[in-house]
Each structure stands twice: as structure tokens, then as C-alpha cells.
N, C-alpha and C positions, 0 to 999 in steps of 0.2 A: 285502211282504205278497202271498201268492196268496191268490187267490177260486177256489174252484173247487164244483162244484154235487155232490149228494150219487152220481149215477151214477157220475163221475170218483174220487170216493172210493170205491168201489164196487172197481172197475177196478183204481183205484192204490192202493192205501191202503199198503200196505208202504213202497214210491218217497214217499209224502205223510209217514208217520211219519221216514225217513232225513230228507227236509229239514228236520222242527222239529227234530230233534235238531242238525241242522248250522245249524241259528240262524232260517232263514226261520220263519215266522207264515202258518202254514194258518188260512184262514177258509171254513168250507162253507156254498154258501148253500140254500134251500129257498126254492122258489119266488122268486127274488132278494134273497132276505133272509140275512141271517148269520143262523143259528145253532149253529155250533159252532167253537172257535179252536181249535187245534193251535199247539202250543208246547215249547218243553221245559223242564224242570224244572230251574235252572240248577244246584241242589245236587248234584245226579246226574250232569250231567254236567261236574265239574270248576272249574265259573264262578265260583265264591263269593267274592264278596267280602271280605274280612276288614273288622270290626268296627271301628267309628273312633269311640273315646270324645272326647264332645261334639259328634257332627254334626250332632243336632236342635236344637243351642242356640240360643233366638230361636221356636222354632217353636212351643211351648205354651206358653200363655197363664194363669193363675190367676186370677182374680178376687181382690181384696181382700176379701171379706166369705164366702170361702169357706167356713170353717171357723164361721161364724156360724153360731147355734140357725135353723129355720127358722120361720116364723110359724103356718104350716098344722099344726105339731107342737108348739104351744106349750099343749096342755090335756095331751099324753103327761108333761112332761118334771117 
């Protein structure tokens, strides 16, 4: 990751744009603070992943009484 402050982007911003696109993470800061990342859009350029049916499996949760009437709607129903 580079930090660089908003005059540098200023200056460089073209040079700053070619490295997120070549993978680095521009982070500009203000006053030592980040406020803006620079990144690239991986679908744009190339990156994508292809689709892996069941990789969240394990990751969501249900509740058993999901699908249950709720109490606080029980004078609508």
C-alpha cells in the first residue's frame, strides 16, 4: 500500500492511476488521515474470478423459528 498526501496526487495522479491498475492500493491522506483509496476494479481489468457453486456453505445461518407469525403483528394477521 502507498500513502501519499493530496499535493503528490496533485503532481502525480496519472503515475498514481497506472499503479492501481497494476495492483498497488493508493491511499491519499489529508491532513495524515486517509481519505481516499485508489484501487482497481478487478472486473475491468481481467481478474475475475469464476463462480464456485457452494463456497458460502457453512457461512449463513437460519434461525429455526424463522418463518414463524411474529408477536408484535399478531392483531394484523
Amino acid at each position: 500500500m502507498i500513502q501519499v498526501t493530496m499535493q503528490e496526487v496533485e503532481k502525480n495522479v496519472l503515475q498514481l492511476i497506472q499503479q492501481a491498475i497494476a495492483g498497488e492500493e493508493i491511499v491519499v491522506l489529508s491532513n495524515n488521515l486517509p481519505v481516499v483509496k485508489f484501487s482497481a476494479i478487478k472486473a475491468l481489468n481481467g481478474e475475475r474470478k469464476p463462480r464456485v457453486p457452494g463456497s458460502a456453505k457453512g457461512l449463513i445461518h437460519m434461525a429455526d423459528d424463522f418463518d414463524d407469525p411474529l408477536e408484535d403483528f399478531a392483531e394484523y394477521m
